[in-house]
N, C-alpha and C positions, 0 to 999 in steps of 0.2 A: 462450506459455511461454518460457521462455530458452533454450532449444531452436531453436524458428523465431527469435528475436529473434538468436540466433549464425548462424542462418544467412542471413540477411538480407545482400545485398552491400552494400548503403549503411542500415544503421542509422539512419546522424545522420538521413537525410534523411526520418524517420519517428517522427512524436511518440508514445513511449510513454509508460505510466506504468506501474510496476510497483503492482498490486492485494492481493497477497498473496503467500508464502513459505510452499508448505505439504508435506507431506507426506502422499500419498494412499491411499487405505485399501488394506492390502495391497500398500504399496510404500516401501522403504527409502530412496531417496533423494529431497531436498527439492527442490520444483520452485519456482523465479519464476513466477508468475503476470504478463502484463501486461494492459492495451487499450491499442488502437490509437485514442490519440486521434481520430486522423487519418480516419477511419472512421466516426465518428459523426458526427451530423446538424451541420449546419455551425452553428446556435445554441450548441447543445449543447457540440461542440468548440471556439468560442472562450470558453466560461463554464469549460471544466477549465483549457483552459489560460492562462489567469486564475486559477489556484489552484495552477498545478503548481510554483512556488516555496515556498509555505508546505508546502505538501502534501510536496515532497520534504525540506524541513528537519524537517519531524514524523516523517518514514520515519528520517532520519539517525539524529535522537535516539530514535526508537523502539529504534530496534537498536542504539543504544547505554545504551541501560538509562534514557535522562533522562525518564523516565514524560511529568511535570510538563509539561516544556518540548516535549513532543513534542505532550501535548495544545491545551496552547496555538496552536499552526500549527495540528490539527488543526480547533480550534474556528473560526479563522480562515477555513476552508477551509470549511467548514459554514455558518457566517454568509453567506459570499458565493455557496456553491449549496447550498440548505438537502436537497437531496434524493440528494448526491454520495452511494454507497452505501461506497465506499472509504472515505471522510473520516469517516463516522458509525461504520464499523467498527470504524478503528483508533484513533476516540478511546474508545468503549466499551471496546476492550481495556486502551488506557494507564489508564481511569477504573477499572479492576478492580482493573490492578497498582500502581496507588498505591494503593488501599486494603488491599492482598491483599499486596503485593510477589511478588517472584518465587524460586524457589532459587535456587542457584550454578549448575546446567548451563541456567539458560534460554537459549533462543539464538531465537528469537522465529519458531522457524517452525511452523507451528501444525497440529496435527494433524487431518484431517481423519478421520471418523470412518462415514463412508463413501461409497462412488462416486458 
């Protein structure tokens, strides 16, 4: 969570990737979700991070509204690890809200709907 991830004394020196942005059932404020890269099986770990530049330019333009372009990196990111559960997530999401769009208060953190 961004919780542990603030309290971390040396962050840089610990590959995360933020997984999701959500808000948990029965609780008003929205939490980061990360993994720890760094943590997972050493294959495993150098295939994410081999994706964590498209994958964090998809995150950017997710949350900034650019559906299109943010699916794009994601699909990129899925090409090269077809089973990444992040990357197949938040391109089904961007793949909703280009066809669906979104209202005026969307702020892309997603409601969890329960524990």
């Amino acid at each position: 969570t961004q919780h542990l991830r603030d309290a971390l004394a040396r962050p840089e020196d610990v590959t995360l990737r933020q997984v999701d942005f959500v808000t948990v059932f029965g609780r008003r404020d929205p939490v980061r979700l990360f993994e720890v890269v760094d943590a997972l099986p050493p294959d495993r770990a150098a295939a994410t991070r081999a994706i964590l530049e498209p994958y964090r330019d998809g995150l950017e333009a997710f949350y900034a509204r650019d559906f299109v372009t943010a699916a794009e990196a994601f699909r990129v990111c899925v090409a090269a690890l077809p089973d990444d559960v992040p990357s197949r997530l938040f391109l089904s999401r961007c793949e909703t809200y280009i066809r669906s769009g979104v209202g005026p208060g969307w702020t892309g953190i997603h409601k969890l709907k329960q524990k």
